[in-house]
C-alpha positions in Angstrom: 0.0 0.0 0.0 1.1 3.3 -0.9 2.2 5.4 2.2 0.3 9.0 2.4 2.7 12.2 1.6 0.0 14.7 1.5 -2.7 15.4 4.6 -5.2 17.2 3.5 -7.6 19.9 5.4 -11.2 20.2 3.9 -13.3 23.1 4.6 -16.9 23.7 3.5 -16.9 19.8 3.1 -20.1 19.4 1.9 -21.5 16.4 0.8 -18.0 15.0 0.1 -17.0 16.1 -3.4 -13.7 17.3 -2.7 -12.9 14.3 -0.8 -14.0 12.0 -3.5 -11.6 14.0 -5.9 -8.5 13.4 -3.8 -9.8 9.7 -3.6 -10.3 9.6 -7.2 -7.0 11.4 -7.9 -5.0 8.9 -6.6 -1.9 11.7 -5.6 -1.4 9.8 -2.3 -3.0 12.4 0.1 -5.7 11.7 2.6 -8.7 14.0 4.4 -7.5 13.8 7.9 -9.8 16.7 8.8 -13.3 18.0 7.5 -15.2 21.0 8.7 -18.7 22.2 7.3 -21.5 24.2 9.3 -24.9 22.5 7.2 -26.0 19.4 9.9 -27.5 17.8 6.8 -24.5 17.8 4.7 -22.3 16.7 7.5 -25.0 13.7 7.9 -24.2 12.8 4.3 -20.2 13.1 4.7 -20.2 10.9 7.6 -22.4 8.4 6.2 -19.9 8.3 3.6 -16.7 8.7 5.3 -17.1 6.9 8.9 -13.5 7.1 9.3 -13.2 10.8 8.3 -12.7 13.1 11.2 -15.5 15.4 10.5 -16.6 18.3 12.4 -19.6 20.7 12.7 -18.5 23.8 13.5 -18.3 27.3 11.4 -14.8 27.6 10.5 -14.3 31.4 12.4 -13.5 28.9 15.5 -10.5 27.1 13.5 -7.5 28.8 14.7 -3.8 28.8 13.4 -2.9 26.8 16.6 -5.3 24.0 15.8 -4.7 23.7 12.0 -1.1 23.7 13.0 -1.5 20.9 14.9 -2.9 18.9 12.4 0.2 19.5 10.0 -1.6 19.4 6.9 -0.1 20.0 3.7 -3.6 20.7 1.2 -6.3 23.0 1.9 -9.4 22.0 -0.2 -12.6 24.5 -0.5 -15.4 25.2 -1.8 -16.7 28.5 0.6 -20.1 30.0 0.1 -21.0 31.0 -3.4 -24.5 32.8 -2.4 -22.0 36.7 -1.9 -21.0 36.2 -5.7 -24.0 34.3 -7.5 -25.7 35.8 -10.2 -29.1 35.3 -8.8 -28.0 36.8 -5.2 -27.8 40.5 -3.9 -23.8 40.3 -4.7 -22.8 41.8 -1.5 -19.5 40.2 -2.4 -17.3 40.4 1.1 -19.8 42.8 2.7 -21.8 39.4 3.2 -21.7 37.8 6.4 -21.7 34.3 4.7 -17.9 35.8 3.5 -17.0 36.3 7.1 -15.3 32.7 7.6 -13.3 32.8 4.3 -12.0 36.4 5.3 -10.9 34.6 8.9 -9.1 32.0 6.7 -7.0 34.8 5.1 -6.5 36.2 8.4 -5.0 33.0 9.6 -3.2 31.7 6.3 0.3 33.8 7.4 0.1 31.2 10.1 -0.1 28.0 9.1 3.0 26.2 8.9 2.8 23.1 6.9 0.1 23.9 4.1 2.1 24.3 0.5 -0.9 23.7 -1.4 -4.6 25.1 -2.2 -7.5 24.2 -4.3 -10.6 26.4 -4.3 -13.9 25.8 -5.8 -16.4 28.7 -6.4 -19.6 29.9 -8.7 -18.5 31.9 -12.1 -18.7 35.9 -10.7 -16.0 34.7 -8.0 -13.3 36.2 -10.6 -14.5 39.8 -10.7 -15.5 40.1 -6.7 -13.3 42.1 -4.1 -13.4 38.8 -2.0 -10.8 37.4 -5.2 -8.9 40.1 -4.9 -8.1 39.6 -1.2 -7.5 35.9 -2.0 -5.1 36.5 -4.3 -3.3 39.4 -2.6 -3.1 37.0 0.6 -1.4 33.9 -1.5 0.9 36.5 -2.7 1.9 37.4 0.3 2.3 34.0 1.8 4.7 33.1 -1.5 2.0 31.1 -3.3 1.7 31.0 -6.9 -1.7 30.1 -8.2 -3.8 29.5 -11.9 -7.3 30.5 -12.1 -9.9 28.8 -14.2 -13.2 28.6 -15.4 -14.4 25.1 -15.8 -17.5 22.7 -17.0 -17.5 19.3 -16.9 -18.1 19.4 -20.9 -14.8 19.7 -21.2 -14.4 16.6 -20.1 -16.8 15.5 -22.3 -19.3 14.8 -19.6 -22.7 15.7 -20.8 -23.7 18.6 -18.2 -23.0 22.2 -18.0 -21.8 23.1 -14.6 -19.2 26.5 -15.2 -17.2 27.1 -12.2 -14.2 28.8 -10.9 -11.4 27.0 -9.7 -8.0 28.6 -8.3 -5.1 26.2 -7.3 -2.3 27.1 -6.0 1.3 26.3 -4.5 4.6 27.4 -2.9 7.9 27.2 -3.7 7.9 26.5 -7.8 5.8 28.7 -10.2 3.5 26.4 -12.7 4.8 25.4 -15.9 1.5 26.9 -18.0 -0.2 29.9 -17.9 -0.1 33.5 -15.5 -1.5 35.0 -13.3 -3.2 37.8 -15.0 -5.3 35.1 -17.3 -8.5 33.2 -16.4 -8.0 29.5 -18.5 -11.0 28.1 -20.3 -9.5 24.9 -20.9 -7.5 22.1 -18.9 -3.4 23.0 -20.1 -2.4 21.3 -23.0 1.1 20.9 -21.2 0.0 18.6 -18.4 2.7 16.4 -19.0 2.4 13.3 -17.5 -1.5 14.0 -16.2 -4.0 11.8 -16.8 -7.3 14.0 -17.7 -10.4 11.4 -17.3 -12.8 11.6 -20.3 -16.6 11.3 -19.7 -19.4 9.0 -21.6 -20.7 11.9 -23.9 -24.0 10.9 -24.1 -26.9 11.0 -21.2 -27.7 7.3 -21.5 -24.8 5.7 -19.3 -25.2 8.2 -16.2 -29.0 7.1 -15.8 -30.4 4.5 -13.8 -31.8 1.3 -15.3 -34.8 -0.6 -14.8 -37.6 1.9 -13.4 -40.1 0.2 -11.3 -43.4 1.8 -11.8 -44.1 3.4 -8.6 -40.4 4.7 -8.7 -41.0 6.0 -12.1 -44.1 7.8 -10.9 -42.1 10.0 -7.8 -40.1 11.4 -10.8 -42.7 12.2 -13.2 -43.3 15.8 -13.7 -47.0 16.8 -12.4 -49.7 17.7 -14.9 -49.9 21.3 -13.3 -45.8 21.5 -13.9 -46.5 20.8 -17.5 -49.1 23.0 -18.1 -47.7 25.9 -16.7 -43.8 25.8 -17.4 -44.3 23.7 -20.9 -42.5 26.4 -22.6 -39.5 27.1 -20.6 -39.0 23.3 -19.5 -35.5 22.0 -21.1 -36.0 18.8 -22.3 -33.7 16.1 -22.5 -33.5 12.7 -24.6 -31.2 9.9 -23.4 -28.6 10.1 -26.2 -28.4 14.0 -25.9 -25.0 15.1 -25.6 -25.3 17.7 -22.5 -27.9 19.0 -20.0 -28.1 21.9 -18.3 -26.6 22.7 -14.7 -28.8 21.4 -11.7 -29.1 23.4 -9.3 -30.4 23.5 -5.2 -33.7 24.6 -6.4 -34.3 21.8 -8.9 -38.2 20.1 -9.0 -38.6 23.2 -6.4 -38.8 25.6 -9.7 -39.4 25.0 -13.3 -37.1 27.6 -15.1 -33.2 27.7 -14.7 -32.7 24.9 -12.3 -32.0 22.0 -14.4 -32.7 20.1 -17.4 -35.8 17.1 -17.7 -35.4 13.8 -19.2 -38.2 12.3 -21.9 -38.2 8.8 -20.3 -40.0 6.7 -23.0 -37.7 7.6 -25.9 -39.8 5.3 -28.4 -42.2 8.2 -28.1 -41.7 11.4 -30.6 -41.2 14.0 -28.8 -42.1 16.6 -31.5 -45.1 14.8 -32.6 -46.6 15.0 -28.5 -46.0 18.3 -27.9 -47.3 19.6 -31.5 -50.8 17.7 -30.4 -50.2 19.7 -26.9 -50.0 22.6 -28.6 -53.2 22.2 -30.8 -56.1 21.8 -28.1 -53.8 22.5 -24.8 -54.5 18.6 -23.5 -51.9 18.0 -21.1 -52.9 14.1 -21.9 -50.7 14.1 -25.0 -47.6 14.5 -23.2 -48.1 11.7 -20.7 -46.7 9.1 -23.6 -43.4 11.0 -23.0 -42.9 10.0 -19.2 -41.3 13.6 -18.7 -39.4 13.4 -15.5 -36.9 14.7 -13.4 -33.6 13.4 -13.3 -33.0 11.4 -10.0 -30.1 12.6 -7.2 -28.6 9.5 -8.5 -28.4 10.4 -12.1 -27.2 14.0 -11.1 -24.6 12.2 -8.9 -23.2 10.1 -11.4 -23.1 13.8 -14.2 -21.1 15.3 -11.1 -18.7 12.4 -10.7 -19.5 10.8 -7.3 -18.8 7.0 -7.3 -21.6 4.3 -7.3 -20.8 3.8 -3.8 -22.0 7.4 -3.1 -25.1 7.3 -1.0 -27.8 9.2 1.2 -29.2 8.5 4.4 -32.2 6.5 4.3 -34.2 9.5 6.5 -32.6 12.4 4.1 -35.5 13.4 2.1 -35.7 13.7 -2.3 -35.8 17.9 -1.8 -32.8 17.8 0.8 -31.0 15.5 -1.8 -31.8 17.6 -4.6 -30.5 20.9 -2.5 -27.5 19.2 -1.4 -26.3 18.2 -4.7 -27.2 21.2 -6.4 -24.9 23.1 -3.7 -21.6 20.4 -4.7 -19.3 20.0 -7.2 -17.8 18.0 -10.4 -16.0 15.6 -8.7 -14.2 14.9 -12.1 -12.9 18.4 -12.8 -11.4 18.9 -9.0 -10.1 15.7 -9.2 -8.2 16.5 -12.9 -6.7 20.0 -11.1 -5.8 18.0 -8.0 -3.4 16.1 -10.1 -2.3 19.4 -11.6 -1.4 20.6 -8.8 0.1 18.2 -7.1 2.0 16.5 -10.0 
Protein backbone atom coordinates (compact mmCIF):
# COMPACT_ATOMS: atom_id res chain seq x y z
CA UNK A 1 0.00 0.00 0.00
CA UNK A 2 1.15 3.33 -0.87
CA UNK A 3 2.21 5.36 2.19
CA UNK A 4 0.32 8.96 2.44
CA UNK A 5 2.66 12.17 1.65
CA UNK A 6 0.03 14.70 1.49
CA UNK A 7 -2.68 15.45 4.59
CA UNK A 8 -5.24 17.21 3.47
CA UNK A 9 -7.63 19.86 5.39
CA UNK A 10 -11.15 20.23 3.86
CA UNK A 11 -13.35 23.11 4.57
CA UNK A 12 -16.86 23.71 3.52
CA UNK A 13 -16.88 19.79 3.11
CA UNK A 14 -20.12 19.37 1.93
CA UNK A 15 -21.49 16.43 0.76
CA UNK A 16 -18.00 14.95 0.13
CA UNK A 17 -17.05 16.08 -3.37
CA UNK A 18 -13.73 17.33 -2.74
CA UNK A 19 -12.89 14.31 -0.81
CA UNK A 20 -13.97 11.98 -3.52
CA UNK A 21 -11.65 13.96 -5.93
CA UNK A 22 -8.50 13.35 -3.79
CA UNK A 23 -9.82 9.73 -3.58
CA UNK A 24 -10.27 9.60 -7.18
CA UNK A 25 -7.04 11.40 -7.89
CA UNK A 26 -5.04 8.95 -6.60
CA UNK A 27 -1.92 11.69 -5.56
CA UNK A 28 -1.37 9.79 -2.27
CA UNK A 29 -3.04 12.37 0.10
CA UNK A 30 -5.72 11.72 2.59
CA UNK A 31 -8.73 14.00 4.40
CA UNK A 32 -7.47 13.84 7.89
CA UNK A 33 -9.82 16.68 8.80
CA UNK A 34 -13.32 17.98 7.52
CA UNK A 35 -15.17 21.00 8.68
CA UNK A 36 -18.70 22.21 7.29
CA UNK A 37 -21.47 24.17 9.29
CA UNK A 38 -24.87 22.53 7.19
CA UNK A 39 -25.98 19.36 9.89
CA UNK A 40 -27.55 17.76 6.78
CA UNK A 41 -24.52 17.79 4.65
CA UNK A 42 -22.29 16.69 7.50
CA UNK A 43 -25.01 13.69 7.94
CA UNK A 44 -24.24 12.78 4.28
CA UNK A 45 -20.17 13.07 4.68
CA UNK A 46 -20.21 10.94 7.60
CA UNK A 47 -22.40 8.42 6.21
CA UNK A 48 -19.94 8.35 3.55
CA UNK A 49 -16.72 8.70 5.26
CA UNK A 50 -17.13 6.89 8.89
CA UNK A 51 -13.52 7.12 9.30
CA UNK A 52 -13.21 10.83 8.35
CA UNK A 53 -12.70 13.14 11.19
CA UNK A 54 -15.52 15.37 10.50
CA UNK A 55 -16.58 18.31 12.44
CA UNK A 56 -19.57 20.66 12.67
CA UNK A 57 -18.55 23.84 13.49
CA UNK A 58 -18.32 27.30 11.44
CA UNK A 59 -14.78 27.59 10.46
CA UNK A 60 -14.32 31.39 12.37
CA UNK A 61 -13.46 28.89 15.52
CA UNK A 62 -10.49 27.14 13.46
CA UNK A 63 -7.49 28.83 14.72
CA UNK A 64 -3.75 28.83 13.36
CA UNK A 65 -2.87 26.76 16.58
CA UNK A 66 -5.28 23.96 15.80
CA UNK A 67 -4.72 23.70 11.99
CA UNK A 68 -1.10 23.66 12.96
CA UNK A 69 -1.53 20.87 14.92
CA UNK A 70 -2.91 18.95 12.40
CA UNK A 71 0.19 19.46 10.05
CA UNK A 72 -1.61 19.38 6.95
CA UNK A 73 -0.09 20.03 3.66
CA UNK A 74 -3.62 20.68 1.24
CA UNK A 75 -6.26 22.98 1.89
CA UNK A 76 -9.38 21.96 -0.18
CA UNK A 77 -12.57 24.52 -0.49
CA UNK A 78 -15.45 25.22 -1.76
CA UNK A 79 -16.72 28.55 0.59
CA UNK A 80 -20.07 30.02 0.06
CA UNK A 81 -21.05 30.98 -3.40
CA UNK A 82 -24.51 32.76 -2.38
CA UNK A 83 -22.00 36.66 -1.86
CA UNK A 84 -20.95 36.21 -5.70
CA UNK A 85 -23.95 34.26 -7.50
CA UNK A 86 -25.66 35.79 -10.22
CA UNK A 87 -29.10 35.33 -8.79
CA UNK A 88 -28.05 36.80 -5.22
CA UNK A 89 -27.77 40.50 -3.85
CA UNK A 90 -23.81 40.26 -4.75
CA UNK A 91 -22.82 41.78 -1.47
CA UNK A 92 -19.51 40.23 -2.42
CA UNK A 93 -17.26 40.35 1.06
CA UNK A 94 -19.79 42.78 2.66
CA UNK A 95 -21.76 39.42 3.19
CA UNK A 96 -21.67 37.78 6.36
CA UNK A 97 -21.72 34.27 4.69
CA UNK A 98 -17.94 35.78 3.55
CA UNK A 99 -16.97 36.31 7.09
CA UNK A 100 -15.28 32.74 7.59
CA UNK A 101 -13.33 32.82 4.29
CA UNK A 102 -12.00 36.41 5.28
CA UNK A 103 -10.92 34.57 8.91
CA UNK A 104 -9.06 32.00 6.74
CA UNK A 105 -7.02 34.83 5.07
CA UNK A 106 -6.47 36.20 8.37
CA UNK A 107 -4.97 32.97 9.64
CA UNK A 108 -3.24 31.66 6.26
CA UNK A 109 0.33 33.77 7.41
CA UNK A 110 0.08 31.19 10.13
CA UNK A 111 -0.06 27.99 9.05
CA UNK A 112 3.01 26.20 8.87
CA UNK A 113 2.80 23.08 6.93
CA UNK A 114 0.12 23.91 4.07
CA UNK A 115 2.06 24.33 0.50
CA UNK A 116 -0.88 23.70 -1.38
CA UNK A 117 -4.60 25.06 -2.15
CA UNK A 118 -7.51 24.21 -4.31
CA UNK A 119 -10.64 26.39 -4.27
CA UNK A 120 -13.91 25.80 -5.79
CA UNK A 121 -16.41 28.68 -6.39
CA UNK A 122 -19.61 29.93 -8.67
CA UNK A 123 -18.53 31.89 -12.13
CA UNK A 124 -18.74 35.87 -10.74
CA UNK A 125 -15.96 34.71 -7.98
CA UNK A 126 -13.30 36.17 -10.59
CA UNK A 127 -14.53 39.82 -10.75
CA UNK A 128 -15.45 40.09 -6.69
CA UNK A 129 -13.34 42.10 -4.08
CA UNK A 130 -13.38 38.76 -1.97
CA UNK A 131 -10.84 37.37 -5.15
CA UNK A 132 -8.91 40.12 -4.89
CA UNK A 133 -8.12 39.59 -1.24
CA UNK A 134 -7.50 35.94 -1.97
CA UNK A 135 -5.13 36.46 -4.34
CA UNK A 136 -3.28 39.43 -2.59
CA UNK A 137 -3.11 36.98 0.58
CA UNK A 138 -1.41 33.93 -1.50
CA UNK A 139 0.88 36.47 -2.70
CA UNK A 140 1.91 37.39 0.29
CA UNK A 141 2.34 33.99 1.78
CA UNK A 142 4.74 33.10 -1.51
CA UNK A 143 1.97 31.07 -3.28
CA UNK A 144 1.66 30.99 -6.95
CA UNK A 145 -1.66 30.09 -8.17
CA UNK A 146 -3.78 29.50 -11.92
CA UNK A 147 -7.33 30.47 -12.13
CA UNK A 148 -9.92 28.79 -14.17
CA UNK A 149 -13.24 28.56 -15.43
CA UNK A 150 -14.37 25.10 -15.82
CA UNK A 151 -17.53 22.74 -16.97
CA UNK A 152 -17.48 19.26 -16.94
CA UNK A 153 -18.14 19.45 -20.86
CA UNK A 154 -14.81 19.73 -21.20
CA UNK A 155 -14.36 16.62 -20.10
CA UNK A 156 -16.83 15.50 -22.32
CA UNK A 157 -19.30 14.85 -19.57
CA UNK A 158 -22.70 15.71 -20.81
CA UNK A 159 -23.72 18.58 -18.20
CA UNK A 160 -22.95 22.22 -18.00
CA UNK A 161 -21.82 23.12 -14.58
CA UNK A 162 -19.21 26.53 -15.19
CA UNK A 163 -17.23 27.12 -12.15
CA UNK A 164 -14.23 28.83 -10.93
CA UNK A 165 -11.39 27.00 -9.65
CA UNK A 166 -8.04 28.63 -8.31
CA UNK A 167 -5.13 26.18 -7.34
CA UNK A 168 -2.31 27.12 -5.96
CA UNK A 169 1.34 26.29 -4.49
CA UNK A 170 4.63 27.37 -2.92
CA UNK A 171 7.95 27.16 -3.75
CA UNK A 172 7.93 26.54 -7.75
CA UNK A 173 5.82 28.69 -10.19
CA UNK A 174 3.52 26.41 -12.67
CA UNK A 175 4.79 25.39 -15.90
CA UNK A 176 1.54 26.95 -18.01
CA UNK A 177 -0.22 29.85 -17.91
CA UNK A 178 -0.11 33.54 -15.53
CA UNK A 179 -1.49 35.03 -13.32
CA UNK A 180 -3.21 37.78 -15.02
CA UNK A 181 -5.26 35.09 -17.31
CA UNK A 182 -8.52 33.15 -16.41
CA UNK A 183 -7.95 29.54 -18.53
CA UNK A 184 -10.97 28.10 -20.25
CA UNK A 185 -9.49 24.87 -20.88
CA UNK A 186 -7.46 22.10 -18.93
CA UNK A 187 -3.42 22.98 -20.10
CA UNK A 188 -2.39 21.34 -23.01
CA UNK A 189 1.09 20.95 -21.25
CA UNK A 190 0.00 18.64 -18.41
CA UNK A 191 2.75 16.37 -18.97
CA UNK A 192 2.43 13.29 -17.53
CA UNK A 193 -1.50 13.99 -16.17
CA UNK A 194 -3.97 11.84 -16.78
CA UNK A 195 -7.30 13.96 -17.66
CA UNK A 196 -10.37 11.42 -17.31
CA UNK A 197 -12.82 11.61 -20.25
CA UNK A 198 -16.55 11.31 -19.73
CA UNK A 199 -19.42 8.96 -21.55
CA UNK A 200 -20.71 11.91 -23.92
CA UNK A 201 -24.04 10.89 -24.10
CA UNK A 202 -26.94 10.96 -21.17
CA UNK A 203 -27.69 7.33 -21.47
CA UNK A 204 -24.81 5.73 -19.28
CA UNK A 205 -25.25 8.17 -16.25
CA UNK A 206 -28.99 7.12 -15.82
CA UNK A 207 -30.37 4.53 -13.79
CA UNK A 208 -31.77 1.30 -15.28
CA UNK A 209 -34.81 -0.56 -14.79
CA UNK A 210 -37.59 1.85 -13.42
CA UNK A 211 -40.07 0.19 -11.28
CA UNK A 212 -43.37 1.76 -11.77
CA UNK A 213 -44.10 3.43 -8.63
CA UNK A 214 -40.41 4.75 -8.67
CA UNK A 215 -41.00 6.00 -12.14
CA UNK A 216 -44.10 7.79 -10.89
CA UNK A 217 -42.08 9.95 -7.79
CA UNK A 218 -40.08 11.40 -10.76
CA UNK A 219 -42.70 12.24 -13.21
CA UNK A 220 -43.29 15.77 -13.69
CA UNK A 221 -47.00 16.78 -12.44
CA UNK A 222 -49.71 17.72 -14.90
CA UNK A 223 -49.87 21.32 -13.30
CA UNK A 224 -45.83 21.52 -13.92
CA UNK A 225 -46.49 20.77 -17.50
CA UNK A 226 -49.11 23.03 -18.13
CA UNK A 227 -47.71 25.90 -16.71
CA UNK A 228 -43.77 25.79 -17.38
CA UNK A 229 -44.33 23.73 -20.93
CA UNK A 230 -42.53 26.38 -22.57
CA UNK A 231 -39.47 27.14 -20.59
CA UNK A 232 -39.00 23.25 -19.45
CA UNK A 233 -35.52 22.01 -21.05
CA UNK A 234 -35.95 18.77 -22.29
CA UNK A 235 -33.71 16.08 -22.45
CA UNK A 236 -33.52 12.67 -24.62
CA UNK A 237 -31.24 9.94 -23.39
CA UNK A 238 -28.58 10.14 -26.22
CA UNK A 239 -28.43 13.96 -25.95
CA UNK A 240 -24.97 15.06 -25.57
CA UNK A 241 -25.35 17.67 -22.54
CA UNK A 242 -27.91 18.98 -20.03
CA UNK A 243 -28.13 21.89 -18.25
CA UNK A 244 -26.58 22.75 -14.74
CA UNK A 245 -28.83 21.40 -11.67
CA UNK A 246 -29.15 23.37 -9.34
CA UNK A 247 -30.42 23.51 -5.24
CA UNK A 248 -33.75 24.57 -6.40
CA UNK A 249 -34.31 21.78 -8.92
CA UNK A 250 -38.18 20.08 -9.01
CA UNK A 251 -38.62 23.24 -6.41
CA UNK A 252 -38.78 25.62 -9.73
CA UNK A 253 -39.43 25.04 -13.25
CA UNK A 254 -37.06 27.64 -15.10
CA UNK A 255 -33.24 27.72 -14.72
CA UNK A 256 -32.70 24.89 -12.29
CA UNK A 257 -31.97 21.95 -14.39
CA UNK A 258 -32.71 20.05 -17.43
CA UNK A 259 -35.76 17.08 -17.67
CA UNK A 260 -35.37 13.77 -19.16
CA UNK A 261 -38.17 12.31 -21.89
CA UNK A 262 -38.17 8.79 -20.28
CA UNK A 263 -40.01 6.73 -22.96
CA UNK A 264 -37.75 7.65 -25.90
CA UNK A 265 -39.77 5.33 -28.38
CA UNK A 266 -42.16 8.15 -28.06
CA UNK A 267 -41.68 11.38 -30.59
CA UNK A 268 -41.17 14.04 -28.76
CA UNK A 269 -42.05 16.61 -31.47
CA UNK A 270 -45.11 14.83 -32.58
CA UNK A 271 -46.61 15.01 -28.50
CA UNK A 272 -46.02 18.30 -27.90
CA UNK A 273 -47.28 19.62 -31.47
CA UNK A 274 -50.83 17.70 -30.41
CA UNK A 275 -50.21 19.67 -26.90
CA UNK A 276 -49.97 22.56 -28.64
CA UNK A 277 -53.19 22.18 -30.82
CA UNK A 278 -56.07 21.76 -28.12
CA UNK A 279 -53.83 22.55 -24.82
CA UNK A 280 -54.54 18.63 -23.52
CA UNK A 281 -51.88 18.01 -21.10
CA UNK A 282 -52.89 14.10 -21.87
CA UNK A 283 -50.68 14.13 -25.00
CA UNK A 284 -47.58 14.46 -23.20
CA UNK A 285 -48.10 11.66 -20.72
CA UNK A 286 -46.71 9.06 -23.56
CA UNK A 287 -43.44 11.01 -23.04
CA UNK A 288 -42.89 9.96 -19.20
CA UNK A 289 -41.28 13.64 -18.70
CA UNK A 290 -39.35 13.45 -15.50
CA UNK A 291 -36.93 14.69 -13.38
CA UNK A 292 -33.57 13.42 -13.27
CA UNK A 293 -33.05 11.38 -9.97
CA UNK A 294 -30.06 12.58 -7.18
CA UNK A 295 -28.59 9.46 -8.51
CA UNK A 296 -28.38 10.40 -12.13
CA UNK A 297 -27.18 14.03 -11.12
CA UNK A 298 -24.60 12.16 -8.85
CA UNK A 299 -23.23 10.07 -11.42
CA UNK A 300 -23.13 13.78 -14.22
CA UNK A 301 -21.09 15.29 -11.08
CA UNK A 302 -18.74 12.37 -10.66
CA UNK A 303 -19.50 10.77 -7.27
CA UNK A 304 -18.84 7.02 -7.28
CA UNK A 305 -21.58 4.28 -7.32
CA UNK A 306 -20.80 3.76 -3.82
CA UNK A 307 -22.00 7.43 -3.05
CA UNK A 308 -25.14 7.30 -0.96
CA UNK A 309 -27.81 9.22 1.20
CA UNK A 310 -29.21 8.49 4.38
CA UNK A 311 -32.23 6.48 4.34
CA UNK A 312 -34.15 9.45 6.54
CA UNK A 313 -32.55 12.43 4.08
CA UNK A 314 -35.55 13.36 2.07
CA UNK A 315 -35.67 13.69 -2.30
CA UNK A 316 -35.83 17.86 -1.81
CA UNK A 317 -32.77 17.78 0.81
CA UNK A 318 -30.98 15.48 -1.84
CA UNK A 319 -31.78 17.62 -4.56
CA UNK A 320 -30.51 20.86 -2.47
CA UNK A 321 -27.54 19.21 -1.43
CA UNK A 322 -26.32 18.23 -4.74
CA UNK A 323 -27.19 21.21 -6.43
CA UNK A 324 -24.88 23.05 -3.65
CA UNK A 325 -21.61 20.41 -4.71
CA UNK A 326 -19.26 19.96 -7.20
CA UNK A 327 -17.76 18.04 -10.41
CA UNK A 328 -15.99 15.59 -8.65
CA UNK A 329 -14.23 14.89 -12.08
CA UNK A 330 -12.92 18.43 -12.83
CA UNK A 331 -11.37 18.86 -9.00
CA UNK A 332 -10.10 15.67 -9.25
CA UNK A 333 -8.19 16.46 -12.87
CA UNK A 334 -6.75 20.01 -11.08
CA UNK A 335 -5.81 18.04 -8.00
CA UNK A 336 -3.42 16.05 -10.05
CA UNK A 337 -2.34 19.43 -11.65
CA UNK A 338 -1.37 20.63 -8.82
CA UNK A 339 0.11 18.16 -7.12
CA UNK A 340 2.01 16.51 -10.02
Amino acid sequence: MEETKLRILELYSGIGGMHYAAELANVGAKVVFSVDINTSANEVYRHNFKQTNQQSRNIESLSANEINKLNPNVIMMSPPCQPFTRVGLKLDVEDSRCSSFLHLLDVLPHLETVSFVLMENVVGFETSEMRNAFTKALKSCGFYFREFLLSPVSLQIPNSRNRYYLIAKKFTNFAFGTETDIMTAFPSNSCDITIPVGQKTLEPYLEKNFADEELARYLLPAKTLMKYWRILDVRQRSDISSCCFTKAYTHYAEGTGSVLQHDSNESFQEKFADFEKDGNVAHLEPLQLRYFTPREIANLMGFPAHFSFPENTSLRTRYRLLGNSLNVLVVSSLLKILLK
